[in-house]
BALOBA-1460 file (C-alpha; in Angstrom, 3 decimals):
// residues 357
<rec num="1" residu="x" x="18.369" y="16.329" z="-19.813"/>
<rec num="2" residu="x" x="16.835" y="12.277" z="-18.746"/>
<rec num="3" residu="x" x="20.449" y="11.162" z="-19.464"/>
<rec num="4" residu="x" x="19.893" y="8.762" z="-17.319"/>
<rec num="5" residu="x" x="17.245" y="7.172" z="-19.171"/>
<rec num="6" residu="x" x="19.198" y="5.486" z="-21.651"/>
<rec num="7" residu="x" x="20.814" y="2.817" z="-18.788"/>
<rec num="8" residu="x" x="16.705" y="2.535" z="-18.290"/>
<rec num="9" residu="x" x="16.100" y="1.525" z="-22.213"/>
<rec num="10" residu="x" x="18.880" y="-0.695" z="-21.970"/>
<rec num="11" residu="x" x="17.791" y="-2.358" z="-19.447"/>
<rec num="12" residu="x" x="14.500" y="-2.428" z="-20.211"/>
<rec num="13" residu="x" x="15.472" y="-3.863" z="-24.095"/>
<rec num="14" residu="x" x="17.364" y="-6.690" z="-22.327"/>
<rec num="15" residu="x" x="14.470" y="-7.561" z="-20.276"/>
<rec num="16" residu="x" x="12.174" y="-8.029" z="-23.330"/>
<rec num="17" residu="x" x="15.090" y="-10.340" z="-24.580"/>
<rec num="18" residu="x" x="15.028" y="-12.334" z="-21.471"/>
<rec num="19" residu="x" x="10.958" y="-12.745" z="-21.388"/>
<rec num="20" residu="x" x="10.740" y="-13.674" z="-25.086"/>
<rec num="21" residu="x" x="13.443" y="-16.866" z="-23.932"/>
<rec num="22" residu="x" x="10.467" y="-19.983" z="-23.134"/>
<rec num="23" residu="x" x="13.252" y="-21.204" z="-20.199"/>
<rec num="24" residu="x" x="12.989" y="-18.100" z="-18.302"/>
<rec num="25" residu="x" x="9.501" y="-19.175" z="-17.582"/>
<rec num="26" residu="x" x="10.944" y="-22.422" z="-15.844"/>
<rec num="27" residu="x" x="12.044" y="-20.065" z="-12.635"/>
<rec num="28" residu="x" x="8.670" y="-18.783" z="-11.758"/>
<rec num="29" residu="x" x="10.350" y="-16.332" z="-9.197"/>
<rec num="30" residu="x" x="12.738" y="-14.526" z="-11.947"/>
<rec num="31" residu="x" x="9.818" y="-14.697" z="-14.417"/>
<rec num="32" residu="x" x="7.793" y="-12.931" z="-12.120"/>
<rec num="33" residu="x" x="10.533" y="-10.910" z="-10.998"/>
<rec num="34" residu="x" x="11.586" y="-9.264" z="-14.455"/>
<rec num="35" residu="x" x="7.682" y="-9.241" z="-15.574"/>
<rec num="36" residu="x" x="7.223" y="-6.318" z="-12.865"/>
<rec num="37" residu="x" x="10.080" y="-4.431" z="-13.672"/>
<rec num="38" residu="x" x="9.261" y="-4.897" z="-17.160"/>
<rec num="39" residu="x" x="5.450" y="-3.058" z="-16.125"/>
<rec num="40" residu="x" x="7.450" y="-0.355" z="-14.110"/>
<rec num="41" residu="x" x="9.770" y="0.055" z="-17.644"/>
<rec num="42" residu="x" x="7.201" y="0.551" z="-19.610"/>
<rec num="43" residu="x" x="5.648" y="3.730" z="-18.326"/>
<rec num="44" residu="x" x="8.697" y="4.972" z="-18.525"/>
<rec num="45" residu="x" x="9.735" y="3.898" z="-21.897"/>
<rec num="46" residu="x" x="6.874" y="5.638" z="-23.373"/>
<rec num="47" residu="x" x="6.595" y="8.500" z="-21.431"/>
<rec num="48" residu="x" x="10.236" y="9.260" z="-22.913"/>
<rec num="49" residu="x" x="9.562" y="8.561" z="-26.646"/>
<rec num="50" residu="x" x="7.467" y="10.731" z="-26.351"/>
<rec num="51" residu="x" x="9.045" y="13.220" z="-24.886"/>
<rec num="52" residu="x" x="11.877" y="12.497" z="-27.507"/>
<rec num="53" residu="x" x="9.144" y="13.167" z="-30.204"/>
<rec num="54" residu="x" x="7.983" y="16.341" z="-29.053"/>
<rec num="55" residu="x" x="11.312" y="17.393" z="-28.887"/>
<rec num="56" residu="x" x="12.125" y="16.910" z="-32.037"/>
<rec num="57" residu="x" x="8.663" y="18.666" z="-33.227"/>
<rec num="58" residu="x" x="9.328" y="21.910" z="-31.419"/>
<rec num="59" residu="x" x="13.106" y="22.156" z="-32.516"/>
<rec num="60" residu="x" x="11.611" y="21.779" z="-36.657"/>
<rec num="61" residu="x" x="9.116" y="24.303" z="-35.842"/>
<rec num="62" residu="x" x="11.008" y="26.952" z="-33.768"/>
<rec num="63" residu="x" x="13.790" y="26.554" z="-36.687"/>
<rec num="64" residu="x" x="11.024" y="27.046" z="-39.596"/>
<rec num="65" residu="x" x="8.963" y="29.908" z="-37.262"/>
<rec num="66" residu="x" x="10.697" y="32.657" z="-38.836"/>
<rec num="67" residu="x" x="9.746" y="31.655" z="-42.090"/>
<rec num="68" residu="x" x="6.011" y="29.987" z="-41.773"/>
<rec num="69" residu="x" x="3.287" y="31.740" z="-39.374"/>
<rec num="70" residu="x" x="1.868" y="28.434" z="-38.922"/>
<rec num="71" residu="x" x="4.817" y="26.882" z="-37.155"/>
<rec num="72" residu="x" x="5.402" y="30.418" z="-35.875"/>
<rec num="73" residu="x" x="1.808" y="29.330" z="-34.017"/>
<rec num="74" residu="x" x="2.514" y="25.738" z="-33.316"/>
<rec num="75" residu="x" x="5.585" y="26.743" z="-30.947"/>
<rec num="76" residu="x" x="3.707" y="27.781" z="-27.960"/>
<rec num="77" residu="x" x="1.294" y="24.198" z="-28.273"/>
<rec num="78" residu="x" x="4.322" y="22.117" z="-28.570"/>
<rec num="79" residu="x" x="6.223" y="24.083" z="-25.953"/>
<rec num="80" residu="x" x="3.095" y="23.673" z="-23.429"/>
<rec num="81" residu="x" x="3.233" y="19.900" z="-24.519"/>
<rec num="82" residu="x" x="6.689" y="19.384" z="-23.759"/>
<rec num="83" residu="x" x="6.587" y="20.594" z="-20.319"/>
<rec num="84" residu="x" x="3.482" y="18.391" z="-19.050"/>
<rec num="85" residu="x" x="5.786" y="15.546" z="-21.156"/>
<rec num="86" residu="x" x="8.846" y="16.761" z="-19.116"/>
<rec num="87" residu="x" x="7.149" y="16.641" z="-15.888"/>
<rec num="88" residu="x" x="5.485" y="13.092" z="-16.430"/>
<rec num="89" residu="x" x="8.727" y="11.408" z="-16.905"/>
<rec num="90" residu="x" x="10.497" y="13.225" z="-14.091"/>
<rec num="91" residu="x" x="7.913" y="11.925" z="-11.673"/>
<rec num="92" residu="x" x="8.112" y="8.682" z="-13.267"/>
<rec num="93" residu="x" x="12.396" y="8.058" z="-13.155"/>
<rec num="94" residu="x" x="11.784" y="9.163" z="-9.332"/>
<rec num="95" residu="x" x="13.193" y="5.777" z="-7.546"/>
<rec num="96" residu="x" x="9.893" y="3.674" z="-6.268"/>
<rec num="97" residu="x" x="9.010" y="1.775" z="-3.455"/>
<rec num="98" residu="x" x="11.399" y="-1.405" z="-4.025"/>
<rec num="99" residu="x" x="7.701" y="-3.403" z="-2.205"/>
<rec num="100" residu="x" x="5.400" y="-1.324" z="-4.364"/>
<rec num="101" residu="x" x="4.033" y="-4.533" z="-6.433"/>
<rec num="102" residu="x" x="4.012" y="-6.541" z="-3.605"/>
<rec num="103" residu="x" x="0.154" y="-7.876" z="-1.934"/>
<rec num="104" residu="x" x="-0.508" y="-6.569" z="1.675"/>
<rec num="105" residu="x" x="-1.634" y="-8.275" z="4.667"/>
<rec num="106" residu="x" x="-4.041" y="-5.332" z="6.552"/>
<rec num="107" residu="x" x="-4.805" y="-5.442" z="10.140"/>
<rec num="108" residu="x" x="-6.905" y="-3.135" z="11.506"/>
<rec num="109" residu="x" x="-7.357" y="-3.322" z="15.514"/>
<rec num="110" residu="x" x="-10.126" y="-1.560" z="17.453"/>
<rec num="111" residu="x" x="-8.332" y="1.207" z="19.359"/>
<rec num="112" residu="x" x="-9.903" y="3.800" z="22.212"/>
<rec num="113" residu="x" x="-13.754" y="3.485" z="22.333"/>
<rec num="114" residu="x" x="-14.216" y="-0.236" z="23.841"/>
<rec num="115" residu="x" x="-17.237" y="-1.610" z="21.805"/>
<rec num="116" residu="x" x="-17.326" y="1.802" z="19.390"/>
<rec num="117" residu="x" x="-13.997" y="1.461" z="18.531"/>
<rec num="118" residu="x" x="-14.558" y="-2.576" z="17.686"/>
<rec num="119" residu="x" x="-17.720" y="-1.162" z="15.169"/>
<rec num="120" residu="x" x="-15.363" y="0.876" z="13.589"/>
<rec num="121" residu="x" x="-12.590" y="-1.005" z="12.670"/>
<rec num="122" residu="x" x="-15.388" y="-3.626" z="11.436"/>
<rec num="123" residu="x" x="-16.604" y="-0.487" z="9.608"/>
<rec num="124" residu="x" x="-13.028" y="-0.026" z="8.037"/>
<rec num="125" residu="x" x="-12.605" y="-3.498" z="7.015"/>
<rec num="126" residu="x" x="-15.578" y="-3.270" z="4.561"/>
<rec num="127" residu="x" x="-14.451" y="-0.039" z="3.205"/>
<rec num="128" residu="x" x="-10.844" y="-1.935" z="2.461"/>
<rec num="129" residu="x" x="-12.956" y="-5.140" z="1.350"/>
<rec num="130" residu="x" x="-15.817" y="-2.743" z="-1.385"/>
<rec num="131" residu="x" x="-12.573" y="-0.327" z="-2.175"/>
<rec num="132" residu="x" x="-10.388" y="-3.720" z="-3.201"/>
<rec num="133" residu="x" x="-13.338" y="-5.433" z="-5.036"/>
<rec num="134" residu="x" x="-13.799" y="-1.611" z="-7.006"/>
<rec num="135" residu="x" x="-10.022" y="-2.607" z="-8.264"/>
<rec num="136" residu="x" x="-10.659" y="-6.098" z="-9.015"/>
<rec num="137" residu="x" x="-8.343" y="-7.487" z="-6.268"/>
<rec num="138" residu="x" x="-9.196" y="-10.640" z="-4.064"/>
<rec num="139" residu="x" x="-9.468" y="-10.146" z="-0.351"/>
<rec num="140" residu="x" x="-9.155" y="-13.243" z="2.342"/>
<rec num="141" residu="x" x="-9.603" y="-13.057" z="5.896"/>
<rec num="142" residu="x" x="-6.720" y="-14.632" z="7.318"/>
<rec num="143" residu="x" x="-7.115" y="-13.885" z="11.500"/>
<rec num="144" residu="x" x="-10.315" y="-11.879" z="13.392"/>
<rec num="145" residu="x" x="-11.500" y="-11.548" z="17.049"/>
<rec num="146" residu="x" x="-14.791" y="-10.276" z="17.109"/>
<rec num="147" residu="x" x="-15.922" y="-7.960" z="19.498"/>
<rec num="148" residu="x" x="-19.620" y="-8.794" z="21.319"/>
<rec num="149" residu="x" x="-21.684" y="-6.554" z="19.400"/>
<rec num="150" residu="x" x="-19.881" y="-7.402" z="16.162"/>
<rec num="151" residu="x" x="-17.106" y="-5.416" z="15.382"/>
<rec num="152" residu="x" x="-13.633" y="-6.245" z="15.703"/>
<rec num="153" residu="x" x="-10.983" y="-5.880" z="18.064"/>
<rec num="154" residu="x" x="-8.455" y="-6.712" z="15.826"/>
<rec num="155" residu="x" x="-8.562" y="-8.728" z="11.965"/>
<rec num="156" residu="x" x="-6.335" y="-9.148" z="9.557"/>
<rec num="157" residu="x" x="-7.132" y="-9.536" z="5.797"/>
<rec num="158" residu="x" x="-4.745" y="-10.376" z="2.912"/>
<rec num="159" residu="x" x="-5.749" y="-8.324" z="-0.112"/>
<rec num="160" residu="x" x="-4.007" y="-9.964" z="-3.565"/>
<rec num="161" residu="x" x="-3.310" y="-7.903" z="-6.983"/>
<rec num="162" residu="x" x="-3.895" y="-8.447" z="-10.604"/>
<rec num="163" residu="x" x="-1.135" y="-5.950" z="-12.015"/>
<rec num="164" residu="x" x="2.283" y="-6.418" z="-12.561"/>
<rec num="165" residu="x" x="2.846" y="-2.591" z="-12.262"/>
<rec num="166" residu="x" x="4.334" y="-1.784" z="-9.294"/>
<rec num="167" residu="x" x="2.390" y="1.581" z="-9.660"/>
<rec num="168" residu="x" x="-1.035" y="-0.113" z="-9.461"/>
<rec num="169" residu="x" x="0.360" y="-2.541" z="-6.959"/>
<rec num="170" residu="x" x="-1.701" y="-3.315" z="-3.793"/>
<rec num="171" residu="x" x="0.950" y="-1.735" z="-1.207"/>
<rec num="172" residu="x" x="1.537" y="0.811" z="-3.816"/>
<rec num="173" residu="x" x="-2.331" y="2.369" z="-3.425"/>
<rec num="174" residu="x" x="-3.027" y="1.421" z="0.143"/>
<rec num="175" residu="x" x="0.602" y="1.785" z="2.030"/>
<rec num="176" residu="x" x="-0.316" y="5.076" z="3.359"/>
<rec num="177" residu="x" x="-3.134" y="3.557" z="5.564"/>
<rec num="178" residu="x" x="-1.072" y="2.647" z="7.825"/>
<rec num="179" residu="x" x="-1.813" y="5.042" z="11.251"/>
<rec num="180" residu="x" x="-4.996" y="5.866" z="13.586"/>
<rec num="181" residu="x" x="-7.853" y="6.271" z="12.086"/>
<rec num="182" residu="x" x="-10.398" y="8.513" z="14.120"/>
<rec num="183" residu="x" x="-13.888" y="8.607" z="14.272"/>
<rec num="184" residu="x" x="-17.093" y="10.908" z="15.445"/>
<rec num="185" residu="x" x="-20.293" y="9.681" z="15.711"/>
<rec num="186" residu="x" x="-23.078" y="8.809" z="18.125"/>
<rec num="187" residu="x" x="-22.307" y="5.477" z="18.816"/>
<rec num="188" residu="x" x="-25.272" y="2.510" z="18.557"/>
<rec num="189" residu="x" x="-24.751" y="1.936" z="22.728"/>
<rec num="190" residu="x" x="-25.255" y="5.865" z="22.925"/>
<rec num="191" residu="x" x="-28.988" y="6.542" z="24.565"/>
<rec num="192" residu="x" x="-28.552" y="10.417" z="25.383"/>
<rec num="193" residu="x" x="-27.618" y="11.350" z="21.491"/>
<rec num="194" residu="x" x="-24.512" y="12.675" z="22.106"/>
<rec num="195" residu="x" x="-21.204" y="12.106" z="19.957"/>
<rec num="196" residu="x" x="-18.258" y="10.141" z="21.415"/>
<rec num="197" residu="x" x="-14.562" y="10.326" z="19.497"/>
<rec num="198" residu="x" x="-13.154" y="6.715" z="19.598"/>
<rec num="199" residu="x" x="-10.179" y="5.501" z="17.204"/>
<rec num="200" residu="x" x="-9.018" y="1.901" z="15.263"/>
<rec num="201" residu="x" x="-5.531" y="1.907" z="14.208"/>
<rec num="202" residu="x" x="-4.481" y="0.542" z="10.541"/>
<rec num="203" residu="x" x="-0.998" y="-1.709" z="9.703"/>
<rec num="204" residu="x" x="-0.307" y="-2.228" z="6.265"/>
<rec num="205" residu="x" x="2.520" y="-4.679" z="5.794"/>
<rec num="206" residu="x" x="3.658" y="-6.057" z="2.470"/>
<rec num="207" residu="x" x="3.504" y="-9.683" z="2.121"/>
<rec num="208" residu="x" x="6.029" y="-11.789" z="0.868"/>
<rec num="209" residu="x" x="5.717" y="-13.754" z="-2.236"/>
<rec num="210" residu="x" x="7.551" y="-16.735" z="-1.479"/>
<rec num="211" residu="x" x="8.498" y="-18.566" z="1.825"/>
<rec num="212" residu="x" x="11.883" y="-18.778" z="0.708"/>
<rec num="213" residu="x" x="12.214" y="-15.159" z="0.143"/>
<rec num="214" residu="x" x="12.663" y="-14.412" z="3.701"/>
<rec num="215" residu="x" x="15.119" y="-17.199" z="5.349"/>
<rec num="216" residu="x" x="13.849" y="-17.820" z="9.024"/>
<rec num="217" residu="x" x="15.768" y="-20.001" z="10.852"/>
<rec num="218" residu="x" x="13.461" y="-22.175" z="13.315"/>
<rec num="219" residu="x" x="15.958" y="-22.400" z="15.578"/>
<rec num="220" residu="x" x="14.989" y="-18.367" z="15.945"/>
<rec num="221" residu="x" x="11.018" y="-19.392" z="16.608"/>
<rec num="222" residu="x" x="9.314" y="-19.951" z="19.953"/>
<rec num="223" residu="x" x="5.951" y="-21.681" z="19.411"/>
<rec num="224" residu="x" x="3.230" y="-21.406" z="21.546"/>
<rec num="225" residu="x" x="-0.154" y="-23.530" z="21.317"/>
<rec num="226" residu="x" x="-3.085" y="-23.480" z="23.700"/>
<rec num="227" residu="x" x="-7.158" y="-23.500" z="23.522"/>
<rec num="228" residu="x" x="-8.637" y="-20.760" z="21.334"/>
<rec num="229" residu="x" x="-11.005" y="-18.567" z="22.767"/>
<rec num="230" residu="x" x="-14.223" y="-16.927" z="21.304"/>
<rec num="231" residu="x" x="-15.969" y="-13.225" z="22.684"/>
<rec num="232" residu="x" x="-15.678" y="-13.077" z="26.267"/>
<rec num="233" residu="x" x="-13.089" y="-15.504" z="26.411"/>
<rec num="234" residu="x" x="-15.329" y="-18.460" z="26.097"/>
<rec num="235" residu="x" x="-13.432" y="-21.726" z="24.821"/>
<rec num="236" residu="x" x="-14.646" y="-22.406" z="21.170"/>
<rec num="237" residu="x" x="-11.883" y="-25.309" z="20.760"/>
<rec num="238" residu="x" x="-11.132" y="-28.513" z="22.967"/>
<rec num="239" residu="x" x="-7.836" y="-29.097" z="21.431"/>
<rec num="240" residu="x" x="-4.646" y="-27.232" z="21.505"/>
<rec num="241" residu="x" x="-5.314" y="-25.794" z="17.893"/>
<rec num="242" residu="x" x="-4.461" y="-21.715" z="18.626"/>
<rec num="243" residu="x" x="-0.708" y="-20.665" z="17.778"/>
<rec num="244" residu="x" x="1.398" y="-18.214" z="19.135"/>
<rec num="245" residu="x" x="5.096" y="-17.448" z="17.181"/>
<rec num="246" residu="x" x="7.889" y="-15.454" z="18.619"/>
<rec num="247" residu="x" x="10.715" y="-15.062" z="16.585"/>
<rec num="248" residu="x" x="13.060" y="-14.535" z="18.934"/>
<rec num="249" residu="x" x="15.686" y="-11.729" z="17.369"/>
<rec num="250" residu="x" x="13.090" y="-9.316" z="17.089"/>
<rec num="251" residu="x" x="10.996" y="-10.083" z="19.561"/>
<rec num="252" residu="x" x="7.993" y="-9.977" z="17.334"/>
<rec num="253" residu="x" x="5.298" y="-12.309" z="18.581"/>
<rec num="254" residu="x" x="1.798" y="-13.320" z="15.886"/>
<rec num="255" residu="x" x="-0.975" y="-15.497" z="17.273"/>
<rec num="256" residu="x" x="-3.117" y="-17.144" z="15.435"/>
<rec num="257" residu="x" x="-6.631" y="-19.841" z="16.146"/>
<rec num="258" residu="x" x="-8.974" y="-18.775" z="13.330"/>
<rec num="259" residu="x" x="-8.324" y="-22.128" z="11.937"/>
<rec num="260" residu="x" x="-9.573" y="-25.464" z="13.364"/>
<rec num="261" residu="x" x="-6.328" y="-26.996" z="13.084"/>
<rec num="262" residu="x" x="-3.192" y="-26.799" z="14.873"/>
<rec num="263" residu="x" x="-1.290" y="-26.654" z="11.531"/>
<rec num="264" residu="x" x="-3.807" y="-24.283" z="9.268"/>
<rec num="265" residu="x" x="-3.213" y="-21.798" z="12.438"/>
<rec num="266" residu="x" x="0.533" y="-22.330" z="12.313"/>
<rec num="267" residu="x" x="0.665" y="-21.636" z="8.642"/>
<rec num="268" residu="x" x="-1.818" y="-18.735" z="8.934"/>
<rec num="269" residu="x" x="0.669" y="-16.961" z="11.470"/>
<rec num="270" residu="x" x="3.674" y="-17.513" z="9.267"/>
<rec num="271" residu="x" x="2.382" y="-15.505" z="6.680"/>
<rec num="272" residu="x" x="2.031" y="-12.866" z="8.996"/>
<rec num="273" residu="x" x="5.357" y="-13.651" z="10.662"/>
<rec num="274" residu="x" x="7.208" y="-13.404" z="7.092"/>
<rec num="275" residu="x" x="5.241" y="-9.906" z="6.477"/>
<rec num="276" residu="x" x="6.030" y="-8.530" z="9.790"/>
<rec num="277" residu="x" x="9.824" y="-9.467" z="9.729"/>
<rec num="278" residu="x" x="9.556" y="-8.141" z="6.027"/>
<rec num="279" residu="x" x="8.295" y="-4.908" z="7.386"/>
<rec num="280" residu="x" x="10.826" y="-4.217" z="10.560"/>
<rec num="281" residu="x" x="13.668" y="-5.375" z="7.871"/>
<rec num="282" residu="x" x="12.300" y="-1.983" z="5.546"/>
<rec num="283" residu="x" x="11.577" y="-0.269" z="8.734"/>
<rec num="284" residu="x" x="15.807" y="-0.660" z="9.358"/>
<rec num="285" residu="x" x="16.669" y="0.539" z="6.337"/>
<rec num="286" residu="x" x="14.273" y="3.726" z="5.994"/>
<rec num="287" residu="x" x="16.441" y="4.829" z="9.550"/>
<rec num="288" residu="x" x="19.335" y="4.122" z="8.094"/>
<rec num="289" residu="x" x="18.251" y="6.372" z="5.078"/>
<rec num="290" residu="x" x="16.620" y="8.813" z="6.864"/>
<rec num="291" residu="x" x="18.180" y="11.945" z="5.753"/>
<rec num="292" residu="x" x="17.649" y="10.763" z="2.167"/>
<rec num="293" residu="x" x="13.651" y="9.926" z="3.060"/>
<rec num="294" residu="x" x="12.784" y="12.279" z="5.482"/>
<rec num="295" residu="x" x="10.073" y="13.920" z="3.497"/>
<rec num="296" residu="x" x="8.010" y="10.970" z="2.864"/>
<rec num="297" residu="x" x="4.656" y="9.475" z="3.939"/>
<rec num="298" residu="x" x="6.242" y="6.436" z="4.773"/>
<rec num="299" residu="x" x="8.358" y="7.442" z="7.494"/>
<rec num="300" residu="x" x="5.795" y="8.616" z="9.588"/>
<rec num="301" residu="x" x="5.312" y="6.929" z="12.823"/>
<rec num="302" residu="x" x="2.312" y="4.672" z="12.915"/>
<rec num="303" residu="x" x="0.395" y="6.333" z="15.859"/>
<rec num="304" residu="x" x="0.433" y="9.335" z="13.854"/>
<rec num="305" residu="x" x="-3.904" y="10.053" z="13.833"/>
<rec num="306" residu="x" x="-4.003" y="10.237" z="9.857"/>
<rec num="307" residu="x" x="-7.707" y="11.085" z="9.178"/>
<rec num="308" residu="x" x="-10.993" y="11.814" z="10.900"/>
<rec num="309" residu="x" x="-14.390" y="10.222" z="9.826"/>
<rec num="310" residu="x" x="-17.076" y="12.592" z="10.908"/>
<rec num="311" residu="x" x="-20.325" y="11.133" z="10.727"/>
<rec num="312" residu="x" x="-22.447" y="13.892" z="11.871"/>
<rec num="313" residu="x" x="-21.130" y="15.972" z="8.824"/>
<rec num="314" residu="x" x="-20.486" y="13.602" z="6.544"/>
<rec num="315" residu="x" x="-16.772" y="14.809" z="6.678"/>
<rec num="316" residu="x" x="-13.537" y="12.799" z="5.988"/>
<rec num="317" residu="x" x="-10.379" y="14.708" z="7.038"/>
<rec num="318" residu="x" x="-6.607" y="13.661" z="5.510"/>
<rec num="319" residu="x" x="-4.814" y="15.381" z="8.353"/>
<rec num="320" residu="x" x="-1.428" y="14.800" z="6.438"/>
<rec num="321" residu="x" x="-2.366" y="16.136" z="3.037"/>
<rec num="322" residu="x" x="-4.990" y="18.351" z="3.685"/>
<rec num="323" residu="x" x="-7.877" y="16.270" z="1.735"/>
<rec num="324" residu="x" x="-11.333" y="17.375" z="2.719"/>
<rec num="325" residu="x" x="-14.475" y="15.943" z="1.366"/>
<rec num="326" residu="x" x="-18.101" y="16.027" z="2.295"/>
<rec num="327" residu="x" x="-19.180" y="12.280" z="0.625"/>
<rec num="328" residu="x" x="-17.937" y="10.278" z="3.805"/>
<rec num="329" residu="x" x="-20.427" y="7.479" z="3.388"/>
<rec num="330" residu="x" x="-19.784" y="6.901" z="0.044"/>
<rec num="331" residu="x" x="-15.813" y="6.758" z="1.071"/>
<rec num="332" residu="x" x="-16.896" y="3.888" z="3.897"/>
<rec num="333" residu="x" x="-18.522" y="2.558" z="0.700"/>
<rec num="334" residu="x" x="-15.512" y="1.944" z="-0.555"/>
<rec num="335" residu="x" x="-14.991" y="4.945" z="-2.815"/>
<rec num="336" residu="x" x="-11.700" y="5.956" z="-1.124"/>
<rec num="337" residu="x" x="-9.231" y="6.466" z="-4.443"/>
<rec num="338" residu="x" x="-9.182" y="10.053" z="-4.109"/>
<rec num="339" residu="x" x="-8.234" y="10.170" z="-0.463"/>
<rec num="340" residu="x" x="-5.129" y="7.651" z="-1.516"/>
<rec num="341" residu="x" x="-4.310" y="9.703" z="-4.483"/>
<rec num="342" residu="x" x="-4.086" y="12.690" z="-2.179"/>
<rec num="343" residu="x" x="-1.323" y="10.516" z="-0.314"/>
<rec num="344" residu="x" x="0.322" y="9.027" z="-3.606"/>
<rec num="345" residu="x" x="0.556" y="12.684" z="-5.094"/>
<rec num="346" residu="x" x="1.942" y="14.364" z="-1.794"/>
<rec num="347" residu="x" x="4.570" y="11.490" z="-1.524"/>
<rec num="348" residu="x" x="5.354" y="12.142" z="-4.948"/>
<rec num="349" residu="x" x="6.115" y="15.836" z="-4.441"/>
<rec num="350" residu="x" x="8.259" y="14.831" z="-1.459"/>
<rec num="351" residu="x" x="9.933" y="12.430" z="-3.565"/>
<rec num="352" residu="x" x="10.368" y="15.144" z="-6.235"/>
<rec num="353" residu="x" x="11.852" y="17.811" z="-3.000"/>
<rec num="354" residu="x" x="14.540" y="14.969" z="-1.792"/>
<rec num="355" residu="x" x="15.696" y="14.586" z="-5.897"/>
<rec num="356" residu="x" x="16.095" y="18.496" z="-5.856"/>
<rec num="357" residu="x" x="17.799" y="19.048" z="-2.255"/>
């Protein structure tokens, strides 16, 4: 049983090696690198050795049981102990998420409900902002367009890490996001009382951590720039300063006039250029893999409605695990780490299915 888990120490004895050498630390990309899978060792590590211990506990008292009541009585503990032991380090040798530790760049756009819709995705933001600062992560608003009563009609926020375990990782905990969000509520413009159903959709994309991860060829870039524009498509610029990038082979297309200059905006959007293209690469090789990921969260398509927010009943709805709760404004207060655990867990399981198929 785990005999695949001594490659794992190997490796992960090697890696300790490596990190104790002061000249790894001159490559700040391989440092980084092998201090992540280092994290994602660790678990591991220790989840087996002590596994390996208990073990070696129930074989001593199963062989002196016979002959000492007080092993005799120990069995069924250490037996009990073993199997939560077993199953923790099963779950943990099931292959992750090779973007797990990455950071995230969230967009959230305002979806049906005009103005509503705008509120709640401006809603949404702040329960991504209070749930990130609960975690200790920094958030920075890279891109909005506000709506005119103050929501959004699209934003996008870049939400950065302090863990090196790609289990705590940012896209790790908030990956399965990604989908329409719905919500019921009476909206503020609602005079009558009565509850309207409007919807924001979520993207989650994992960023990359350096430019030169991801090789872009400009040649493969069409860039846009014209006059930024403010609610109601009022000119708040008298310069050329907005961007708009097309890379050309996929056809995906970021714009970009937050900034006040021509070249903030420009960088702005290739951060979210390099994410996207990072994304539909991932996107390529989950349908080439299909039959080997079919089970999991991941796969689902984005305008999949994943949850309700019911304001009248102070309901929140996982439609995909089955999470129910009745504490929906604390969730929007950014208590949402049960609802993703519900995801994580259910993934997990799927994971678990595939290993077992």
């Amino acid at each position: 049983m785990f005999e695949s888990v001594q490659g794992l120490l190997d490796e992960h004895d090697a890696i300790q090696a490596q990190l104790g050498d002061p000249a790894v630390y001159a490559d700040q990309r391989l440092a980084r690198k092998l201090g992540r899978r280092s994290a994602e060792l660790n678990g591991i590590v220790e989840a087996y050795h002590k596994w390996e211990a208990l073990r070696d506990d129930l074989a001593a008292a199963q062989e002196m049981a016979a002959e000492d009541p007080e092993f005799a009585a120990e069995v069924p503990e250490l037996e009990a102990a073993m199997e939560a032991a077993s199953a923790k380090l099963r779950r943990l040798l099931i292959p992750r998420d090779p973007d797990d530790a990455r950071n995230v760049i969230l967009e959230v756009k305002g979806g049906e409900g005009g103005d509503e819709a705008a509120l709640f995705a401006g809603d949404l933001l702040r329960m991504y902002t209070r749930y990130a600062e609960s975690r200790g992560w920094k958030t920075e608003l890279i891109s909005a367009t506000e709506s005119d009563l103050g929501g959004y009609k699209d934003v996008q926020m870049a939400v950065k890490g302090n863990s090196n375990d790609p289990a705590e990782g940012v896209y790790a905990r908030l990956k399965f996001e990604g989908g329409v969000h719905r919500v019921q509520r009476v909206p503020v413009t609602e005079s009558q009382g009565r509850i309207h159903t409007s919807a924001a959709g979520v993207l989650v994309l994992p960023e990359v951590d350096e430019p030169e991860e991801l090789d872009i060829n400009q040649n493969d870039l069409k860039i846009d720039v014209y006059r930024s524009s403010g609610p109601g498509g009022q000119s708040v610029n008298t310069t050329d300063s907005a961007v708009r990038i097309t890379h050309l082979p996929t056809g995906i297309v970021v714009a970009m006039q937050n900034e006040k200059s021509q070249l903030q905006n420009r960088e702005a959007g290739m951060r979210v250029l390099r994410a996207r293209i990072l994304a539909h690469q991932q996107e390529i090789i989950d349908a080439e893999n299909s039959a080997q990921r079919k089970s999991q969260i991941r796969t689902m398509d984005r305008s999949e409605r994943i949850r309700t927010y019911n304001y009248p009943e102070n309901r929140i709805a996982d439609h995909r695990t089955g999470y129910k709760a009745y504490n929906l404004d604390q969730v929007m207060n950014g208590d949402l780490e049960p609802v993703i655990q519900s995801a994580i867990e259910m993934d997990e399981q799927a994971r678990l299915d595939a290993i077992g198929e």
